[in-house]
C-alpha positions as CSV (number, residue, x, y, z in Angstrom):
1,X,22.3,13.6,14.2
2,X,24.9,16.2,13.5
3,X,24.3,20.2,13.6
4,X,24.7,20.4,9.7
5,X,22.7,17.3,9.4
6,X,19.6,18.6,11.4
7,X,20.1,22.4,9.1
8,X,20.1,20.9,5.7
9,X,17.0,18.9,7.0
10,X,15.2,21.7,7.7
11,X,16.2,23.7,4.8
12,X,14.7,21.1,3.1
13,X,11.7,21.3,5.4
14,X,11.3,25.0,4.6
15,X,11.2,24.0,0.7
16,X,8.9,21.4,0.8
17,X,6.6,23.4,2.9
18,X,6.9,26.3,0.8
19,X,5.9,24.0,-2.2
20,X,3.0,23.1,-0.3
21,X,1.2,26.9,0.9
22,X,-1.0,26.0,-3.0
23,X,-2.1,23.2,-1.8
24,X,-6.1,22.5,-0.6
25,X,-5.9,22.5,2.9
26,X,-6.0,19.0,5.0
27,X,-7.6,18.3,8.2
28,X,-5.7,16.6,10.5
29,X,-5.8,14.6,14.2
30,X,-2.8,14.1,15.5
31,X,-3.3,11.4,18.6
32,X,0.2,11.6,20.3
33,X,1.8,12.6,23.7
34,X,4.9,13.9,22.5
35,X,5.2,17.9,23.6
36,X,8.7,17.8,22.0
37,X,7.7,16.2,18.8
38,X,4.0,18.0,19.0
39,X,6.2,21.2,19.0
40,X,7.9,20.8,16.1
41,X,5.2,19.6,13.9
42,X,2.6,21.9,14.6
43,X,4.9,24.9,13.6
44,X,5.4,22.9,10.7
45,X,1.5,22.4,9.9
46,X,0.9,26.1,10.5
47,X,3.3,26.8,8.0
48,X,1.6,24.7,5.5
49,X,-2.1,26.3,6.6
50,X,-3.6,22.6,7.6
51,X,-6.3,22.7,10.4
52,X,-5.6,20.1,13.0
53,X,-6.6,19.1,16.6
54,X,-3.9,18.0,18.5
55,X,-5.2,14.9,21.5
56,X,-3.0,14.1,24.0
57,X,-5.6,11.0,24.3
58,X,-7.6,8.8,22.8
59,X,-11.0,10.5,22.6
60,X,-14.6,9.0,21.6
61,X,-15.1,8.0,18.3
62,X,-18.8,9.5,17.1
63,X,-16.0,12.6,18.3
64,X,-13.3,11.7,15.1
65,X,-16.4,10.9,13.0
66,X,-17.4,14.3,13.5
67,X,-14.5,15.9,13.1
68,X,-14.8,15.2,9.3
69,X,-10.9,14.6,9.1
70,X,-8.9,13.7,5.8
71,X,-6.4,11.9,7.9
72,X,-5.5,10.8,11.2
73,X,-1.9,9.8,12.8
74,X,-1.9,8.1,16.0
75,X,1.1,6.9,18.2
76,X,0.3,3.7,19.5
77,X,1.7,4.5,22.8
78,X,-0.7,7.1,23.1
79,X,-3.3,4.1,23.1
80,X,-2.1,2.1,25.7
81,X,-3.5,-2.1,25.2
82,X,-6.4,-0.5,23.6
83,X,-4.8,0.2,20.2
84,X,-5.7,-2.0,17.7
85,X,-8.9,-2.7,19.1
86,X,-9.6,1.3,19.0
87,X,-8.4,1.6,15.5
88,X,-10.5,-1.3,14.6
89,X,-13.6,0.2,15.6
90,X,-12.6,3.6,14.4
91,X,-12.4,1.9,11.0
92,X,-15.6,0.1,11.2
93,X,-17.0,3.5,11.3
94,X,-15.5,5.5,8.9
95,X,-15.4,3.3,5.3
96,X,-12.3,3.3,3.0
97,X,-10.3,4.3,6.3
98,X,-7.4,2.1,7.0
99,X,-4.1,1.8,8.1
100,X,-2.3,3.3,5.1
101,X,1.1,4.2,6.4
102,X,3.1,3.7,9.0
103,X,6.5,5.7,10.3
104,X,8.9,4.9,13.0
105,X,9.6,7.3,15.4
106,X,11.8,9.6,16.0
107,X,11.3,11.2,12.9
108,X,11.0,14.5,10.9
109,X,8.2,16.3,10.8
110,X,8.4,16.8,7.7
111,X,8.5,13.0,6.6
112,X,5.2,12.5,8.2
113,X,3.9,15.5,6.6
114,X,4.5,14.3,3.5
115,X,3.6,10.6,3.8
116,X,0.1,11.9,5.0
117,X,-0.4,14.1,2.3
118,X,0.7,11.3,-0.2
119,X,-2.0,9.2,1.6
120,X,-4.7,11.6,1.2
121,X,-3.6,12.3,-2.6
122,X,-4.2,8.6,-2.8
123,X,-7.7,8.4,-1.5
124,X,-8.8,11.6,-3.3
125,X,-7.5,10.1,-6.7
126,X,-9.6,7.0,-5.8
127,X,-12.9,9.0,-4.5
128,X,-12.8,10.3,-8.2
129,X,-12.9,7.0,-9.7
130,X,-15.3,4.9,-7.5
131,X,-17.6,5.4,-10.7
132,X,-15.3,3.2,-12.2
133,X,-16.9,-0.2,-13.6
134,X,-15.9,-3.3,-12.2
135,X,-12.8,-5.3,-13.7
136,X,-13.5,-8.4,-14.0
137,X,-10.0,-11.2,-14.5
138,X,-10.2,-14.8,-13.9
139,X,-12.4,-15.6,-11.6
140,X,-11.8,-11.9,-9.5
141,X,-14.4,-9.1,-9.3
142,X,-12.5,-5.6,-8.3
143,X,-15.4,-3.6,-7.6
144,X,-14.1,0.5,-7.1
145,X,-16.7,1.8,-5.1
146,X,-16.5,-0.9,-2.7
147,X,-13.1,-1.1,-2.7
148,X,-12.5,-4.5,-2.4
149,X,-12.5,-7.6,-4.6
150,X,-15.0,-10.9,-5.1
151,X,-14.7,-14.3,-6.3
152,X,-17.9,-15.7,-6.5
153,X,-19.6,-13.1,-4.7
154,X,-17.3,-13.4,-1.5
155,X,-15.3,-10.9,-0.6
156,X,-11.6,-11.6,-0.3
157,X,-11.5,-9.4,2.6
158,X,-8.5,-6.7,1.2
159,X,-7.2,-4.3,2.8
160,X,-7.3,-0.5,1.4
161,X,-3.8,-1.3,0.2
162,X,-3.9,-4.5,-0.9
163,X,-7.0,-3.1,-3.0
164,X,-4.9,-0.5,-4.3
165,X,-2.4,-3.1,-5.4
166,X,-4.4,-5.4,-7.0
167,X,-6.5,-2.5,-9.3
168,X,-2.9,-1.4,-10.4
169,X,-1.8,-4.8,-11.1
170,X,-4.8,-5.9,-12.8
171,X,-5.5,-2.0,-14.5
172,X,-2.0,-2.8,-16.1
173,X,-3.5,-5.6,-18.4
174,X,-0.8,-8.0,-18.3
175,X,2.0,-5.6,-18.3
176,X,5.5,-6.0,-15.7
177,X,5.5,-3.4,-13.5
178,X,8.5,-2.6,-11.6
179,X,8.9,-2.6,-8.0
180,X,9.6,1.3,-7.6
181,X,6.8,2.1,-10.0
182,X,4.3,-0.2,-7.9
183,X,5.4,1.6,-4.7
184,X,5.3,5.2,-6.6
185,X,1.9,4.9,-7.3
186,X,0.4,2.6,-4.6
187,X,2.7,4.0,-1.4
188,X,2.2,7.7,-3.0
189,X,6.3,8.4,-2.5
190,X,9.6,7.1,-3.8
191,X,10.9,3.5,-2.3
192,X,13.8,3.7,0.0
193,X,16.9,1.2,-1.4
194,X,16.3,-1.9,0.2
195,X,12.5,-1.9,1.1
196,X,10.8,-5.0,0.9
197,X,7.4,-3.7,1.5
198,X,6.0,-3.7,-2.0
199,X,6.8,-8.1,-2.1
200,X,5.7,-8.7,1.4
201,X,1.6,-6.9,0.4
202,X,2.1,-9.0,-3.2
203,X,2.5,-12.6,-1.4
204,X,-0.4,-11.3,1.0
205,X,-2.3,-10.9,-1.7
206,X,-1.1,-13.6,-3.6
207,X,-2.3,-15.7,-0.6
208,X,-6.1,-14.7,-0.5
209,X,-6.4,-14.7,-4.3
210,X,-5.1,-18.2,-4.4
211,X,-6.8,-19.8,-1.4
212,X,-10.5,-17.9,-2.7
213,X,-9.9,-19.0,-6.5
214,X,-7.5,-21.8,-6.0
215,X,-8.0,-22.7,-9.9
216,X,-6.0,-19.7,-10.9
217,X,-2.8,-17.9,-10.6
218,X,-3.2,-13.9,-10.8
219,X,0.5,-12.6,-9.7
220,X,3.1,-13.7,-12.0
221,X,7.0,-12.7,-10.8
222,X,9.7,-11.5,-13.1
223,X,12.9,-11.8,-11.0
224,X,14.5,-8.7,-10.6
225,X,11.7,-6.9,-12.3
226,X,8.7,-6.6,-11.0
227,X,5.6,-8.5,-11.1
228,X,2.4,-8.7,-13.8
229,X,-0.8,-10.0,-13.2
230,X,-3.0,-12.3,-15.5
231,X,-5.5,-15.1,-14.4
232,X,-3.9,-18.3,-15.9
233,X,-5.6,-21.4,-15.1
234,X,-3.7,-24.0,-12.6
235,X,-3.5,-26.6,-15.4
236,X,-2.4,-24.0,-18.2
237,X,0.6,-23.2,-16.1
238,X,1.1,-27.1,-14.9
239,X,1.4,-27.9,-18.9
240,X,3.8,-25.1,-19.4
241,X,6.4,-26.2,-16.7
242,X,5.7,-29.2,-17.9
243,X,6.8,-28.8,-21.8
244,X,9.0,-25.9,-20.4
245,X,11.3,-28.7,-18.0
246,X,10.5,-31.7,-20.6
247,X,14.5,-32.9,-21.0
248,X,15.5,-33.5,-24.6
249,X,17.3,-36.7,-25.3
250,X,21.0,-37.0,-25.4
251,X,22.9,-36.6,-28.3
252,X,24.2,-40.1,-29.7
253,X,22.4,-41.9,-26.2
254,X,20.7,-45.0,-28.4
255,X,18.5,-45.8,-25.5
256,X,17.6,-42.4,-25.3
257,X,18.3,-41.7,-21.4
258,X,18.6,-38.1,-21.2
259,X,20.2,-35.8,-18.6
260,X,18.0,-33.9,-16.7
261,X,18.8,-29.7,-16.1
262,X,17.0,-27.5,-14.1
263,X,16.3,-24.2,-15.1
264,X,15.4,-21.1,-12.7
């Protein structure tokens, strides 16, 4: 990284954090080992007025669960072997908590600032619509205040963001909605050119809604688009390909062979 680079960075750091001194106030654990990194960000969180315990270590968990926090961010190194199985439990323990974001590191403090605040702007807007009646499509129960979804009474096991995806999908009644707007409203920030995020979390859950309700199709794809979601039976769509690839006879072919053209 340059010198100007690493300036205009934090010149925009100083702006976004400026932006920010309105705000309600977060709390924050940071679990992470890094004194260099540590150094940074915490002058960075003072400046936005956030209270936050930094732990070098992974400490107990009745510990976080007291700690009342709106978010967490933990450097898997800081775990050791025990990390998923640590963040597993934590979860267990602490409903509608999950692994909602993830950054590389190096990075700028102020990247993870704001991907934790656009998490916690996420969760908030949801706590205030857990009241929310279920949605029922197809064969799919998306039930709000448990965030999660049913077929038949069995849960389809979603993750908090897979939840998130398919209550925007399905709250869209039918309507394409575009990759960036999916990710602007789901991830909480703008997509990066090139990320592939927002297709990989629609096949996951394309997968568990079609191997619980294997009747239907929910998540329909429009190429370059986006995607919309309606429960269409398996059959309904069978007849449609069907009558959609049905070749028409040749022009002038008295035995009425026809050439066959596949469209995509």
């Amino acid at each position: 990284m340059t010198d100007s680079t690493a300036r205009a960075q934090d010149a925009a750091g100083d702006e976004a954090h400026s932006a920010r001194q309105g705000s309600s106030a977060i709390r924050l654990a940071v679990v992470d080992g890094d004194s260099g990194f540590l150094q940074v960000l915490t002058k960075r969180l003072d400046g936005v007025g956030w209270q936050y315990r930094v732990l070098a270590s992974p400490v107990p968990l009745d510990t976080v669960v007291a700690m009342r926090l709106n978010a967490i961010v933990i450097d898997l190194a800081a775990l050791g072997p025990q990390a998923w199985g640590y963040l597993e439990r934590l979860c267990s323990m602490l409903p509608g908590l999950g692994a909602d974001d993830w950054v590389t590191k190096p990075c700028h403090p102020e990247e993870l600032i704001a991907r934790v605040e656009a998490v916690v702007r996420r969760r908030r807007r949801a706590e205030t619509r857990q009241d929310a009646a279920p949605l029922v499509v197809g064969e799919v129960e998306i039930r709000p205040d448990q965030y999660q979804a049913f077929v038949g009474g069995t849960s389809l096991d979603l993750t908090r963001r897979e939840f998130e995806l398919i209550r925007l999908l399905a709250e869209a009644a039918g309507q394409v909605l575009q990759r960036e707007e999916i990710y602007q409203r789901v991830w909480g920030y703008a997509m990066a050119h090139g990320d592939r995020s927002v297709d990989v979390f629609v096949r996951k859950l394309r997968q568990k809604l079609e191997r619980s309700s294997p009747g239907w199709r929910y998540i329909h794809t429009h190429f370059g688009i986006g995607y919309r979601f309606a429960p269409e039976s398996v059959d309904g769509v069978a007849d449609r390909e069907a009558v959609t690839a049905a070749p028409e006879p040749a022009l002038g072919d008295e035995a009425g062979a026809a050439d066959t053209e596949l469209v995509s």
